[in-house]
C-alpha positions in Angstrom: 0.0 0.0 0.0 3.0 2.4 -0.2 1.8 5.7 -2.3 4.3 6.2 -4.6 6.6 9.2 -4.6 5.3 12.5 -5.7 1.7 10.7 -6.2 -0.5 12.8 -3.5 -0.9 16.4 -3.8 1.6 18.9 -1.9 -1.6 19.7 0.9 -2.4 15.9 1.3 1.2 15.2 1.6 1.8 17.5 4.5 -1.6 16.9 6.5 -1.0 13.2 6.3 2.3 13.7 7.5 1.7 16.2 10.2 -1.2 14.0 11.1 1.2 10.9 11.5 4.4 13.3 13.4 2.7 12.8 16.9 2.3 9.2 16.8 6.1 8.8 15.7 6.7 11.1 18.9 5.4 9.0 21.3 6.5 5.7 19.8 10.1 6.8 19.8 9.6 7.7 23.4 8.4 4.2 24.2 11.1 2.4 22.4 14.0 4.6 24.2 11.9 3.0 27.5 12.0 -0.4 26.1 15.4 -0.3 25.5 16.6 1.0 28.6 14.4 -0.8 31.0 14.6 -4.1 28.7 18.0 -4.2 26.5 17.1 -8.4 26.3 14.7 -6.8 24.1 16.6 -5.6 21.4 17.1 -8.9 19.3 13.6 -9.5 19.0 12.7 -5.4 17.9 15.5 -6.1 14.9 13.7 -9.5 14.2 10.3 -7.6 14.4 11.5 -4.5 12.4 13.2 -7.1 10.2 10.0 -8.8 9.8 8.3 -5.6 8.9 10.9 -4.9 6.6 11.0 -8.1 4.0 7.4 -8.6 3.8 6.4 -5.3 3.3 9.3 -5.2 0.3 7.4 -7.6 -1.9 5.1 -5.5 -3.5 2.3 -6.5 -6.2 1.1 -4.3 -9.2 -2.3 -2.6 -8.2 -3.7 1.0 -7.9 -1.7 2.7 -10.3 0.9 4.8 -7.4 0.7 2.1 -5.6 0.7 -1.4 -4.9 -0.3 -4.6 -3.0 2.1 -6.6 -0.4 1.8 -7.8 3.2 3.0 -5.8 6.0 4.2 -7.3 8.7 2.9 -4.6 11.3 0.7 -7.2 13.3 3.9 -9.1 15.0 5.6 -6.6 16.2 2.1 -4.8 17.4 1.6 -7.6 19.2 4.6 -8.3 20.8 5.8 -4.5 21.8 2.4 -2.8 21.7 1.5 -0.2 18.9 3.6 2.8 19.6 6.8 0.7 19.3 5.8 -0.6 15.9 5.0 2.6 14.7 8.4 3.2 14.9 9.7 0.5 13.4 6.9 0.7 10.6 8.1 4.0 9.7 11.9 3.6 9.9 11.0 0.4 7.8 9.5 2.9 5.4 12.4 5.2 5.3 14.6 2.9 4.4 12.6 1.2 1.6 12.0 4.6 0.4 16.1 5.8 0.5 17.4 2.1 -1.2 14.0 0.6 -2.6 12.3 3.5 -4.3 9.4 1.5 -2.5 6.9 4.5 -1.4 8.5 8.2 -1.2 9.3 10.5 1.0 6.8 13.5 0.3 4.3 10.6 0.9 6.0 9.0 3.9 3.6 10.8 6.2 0.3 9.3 4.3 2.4 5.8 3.9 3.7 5.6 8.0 -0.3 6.4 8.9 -1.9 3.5 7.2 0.6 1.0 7.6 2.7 1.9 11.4 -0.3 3.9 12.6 -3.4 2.8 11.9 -2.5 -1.0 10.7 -1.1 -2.0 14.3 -3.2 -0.1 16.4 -5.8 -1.8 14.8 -4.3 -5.4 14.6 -3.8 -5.1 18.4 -7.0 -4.0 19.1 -8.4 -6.7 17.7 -6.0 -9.2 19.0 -6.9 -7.9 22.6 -10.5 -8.3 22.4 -9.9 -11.7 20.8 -7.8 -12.6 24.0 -10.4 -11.0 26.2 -13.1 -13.0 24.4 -11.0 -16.2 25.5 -9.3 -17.0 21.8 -6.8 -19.6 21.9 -3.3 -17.4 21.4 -2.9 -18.5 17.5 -6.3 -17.5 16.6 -6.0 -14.0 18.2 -2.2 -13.8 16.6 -3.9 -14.4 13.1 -6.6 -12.3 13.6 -4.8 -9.1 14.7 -2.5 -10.0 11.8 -5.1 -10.0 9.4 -6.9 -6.9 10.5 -3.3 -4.8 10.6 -2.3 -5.8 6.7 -6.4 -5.3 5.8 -7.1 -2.1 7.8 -3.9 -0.5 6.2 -5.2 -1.5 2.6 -8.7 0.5 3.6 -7.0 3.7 4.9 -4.8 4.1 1.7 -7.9 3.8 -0.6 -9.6 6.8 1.7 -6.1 8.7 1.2 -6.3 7.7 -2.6 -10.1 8.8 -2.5 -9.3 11.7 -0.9 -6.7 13.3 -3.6 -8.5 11.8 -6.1 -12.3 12.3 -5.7 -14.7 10.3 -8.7 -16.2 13.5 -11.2 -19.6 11.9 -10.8 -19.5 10.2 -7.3 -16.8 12.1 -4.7 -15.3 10.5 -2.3 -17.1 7.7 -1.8 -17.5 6.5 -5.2 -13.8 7.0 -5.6 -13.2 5.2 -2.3 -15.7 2.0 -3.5 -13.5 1.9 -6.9 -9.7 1.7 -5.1 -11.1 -0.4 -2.5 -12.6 -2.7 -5.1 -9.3 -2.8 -6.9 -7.2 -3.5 -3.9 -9.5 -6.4 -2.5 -8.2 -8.3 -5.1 -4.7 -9.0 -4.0 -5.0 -7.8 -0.3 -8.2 -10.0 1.1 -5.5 -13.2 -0.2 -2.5 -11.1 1.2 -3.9 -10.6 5.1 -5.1 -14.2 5.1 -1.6 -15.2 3.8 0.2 -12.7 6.4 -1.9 -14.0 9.4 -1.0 -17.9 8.7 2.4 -17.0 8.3 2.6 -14.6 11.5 1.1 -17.4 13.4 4.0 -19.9 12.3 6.6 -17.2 13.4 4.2 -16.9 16.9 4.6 -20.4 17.3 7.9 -20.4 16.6 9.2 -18.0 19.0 6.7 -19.9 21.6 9.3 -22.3 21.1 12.8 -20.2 21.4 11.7 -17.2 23.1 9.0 -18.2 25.9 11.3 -16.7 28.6 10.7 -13.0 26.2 7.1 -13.9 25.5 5.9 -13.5 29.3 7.9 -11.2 30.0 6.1 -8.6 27.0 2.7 -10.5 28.3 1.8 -12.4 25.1 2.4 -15.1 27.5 1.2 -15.9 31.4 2.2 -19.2 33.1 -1.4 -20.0 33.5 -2.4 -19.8 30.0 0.8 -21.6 28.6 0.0 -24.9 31.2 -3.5 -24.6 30.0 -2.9 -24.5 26.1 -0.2 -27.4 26.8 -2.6 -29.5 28.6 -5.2 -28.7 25.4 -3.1 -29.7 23.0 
């Protein structure tokens, strides 16, 4: 969903990124915290920025200035909370910006708030109320995963909409036409992100339990319990 460079007019460029500076604020604050309180933590935030970074590179054709990929916001939102990721989403985006011509930077303000803003605060919303609704871990991993890469898709086709309103129909005719085109390849894409977030999940289950409990994706309690159900 990375609006290409130069693709949104000079007013929408600055709002979105003005819009998005406050969020970037506070998540930098929060990881300076992490680090200091928690520097075990800092192999996993590369991983999770890592994470961010790779899938979020392999981009599909779609709305012309843009495209389709996963994003890889829903791990890391999950694991560090939204603020953090909104960090790492953005840096993510700098740097695929600078070496990957992937996005832009007069539109790395609209790009960081649908994919680090809006995609994990989202995804972890929705992970939490799974968890709350007593979800088995996996299922709420998938499904904040899913909602992160799917919610981002919807905000850029309202930023799209919003540049480029339909003659006839305005915003919302213009928003029904780049969501339509996007739901192609991104309804496939956040089902494909969430089963393959949920392998990584299970994966650091495996080699990072200690770091799991510790950030709360784990308690004691539930891990005996899911052991004893499976």
């Amino acid at each position: 969903m990375h609006i290409a460079e130069g693709y949104l007019p000079p007013l929408h460029a600055v709002a979105w990124g003005a819009a998005a500076a406050p969020f970037v604020v506070h998540g930098v604050r929060s990881l300076s915290r992490e680090v200091k309180e928690n520097p075990e933590s800092t192999l996993l935030l590369g991983a999770s920025g890592a994470f961010t970074f790779v899938l979020s590179a392999l981009k599909i054709p779609s709305v012309t200035g843009s495209c389709s990929h996963p994003t890889g916001t829903g791990l890391g939102a999950i694991l560090f909370r939204p603020p953090i990721m909104t960090v790492l989403g953005t840096i993510t985006l700098l740097f695929q910006a600078l070496l990957l011509a992937h996005g832009g930077l007069t539109t790395l303000g609209a790009n960081a708030f649908s994919m680090a803003i809006v995609g994990p605060w989202a995804g972890y919303g929705v992970y939490r109320l799974a968890r709350r609704l007593g979800a088995p871990l996996m299922a709420a991993v998938f499904a904040g995963a899913f909602v992160a890469d799917l919610s981002t898709y919807c905000v850029t086709s309202l930023q799209l909409a919003l540049a480029f309103p339909d003659p006839g129909t305005g915003v919302l005719g213009s928003l029904a036409k780049f969501g339509g085109i996007f739901a192609v390849t991104q309804i496939p894409l956040a089902v494909s992100e969430g089963i393959l977030t949920v392998l990584v999940m299970r994966l650091l289950t495996q080699s990072s339990k200690g770091d799991l409990i510790r950030l709360g994706v784990l308690s004691r309690r539930a891990e005996n319990q899911e052991a004893v159900a499976r």
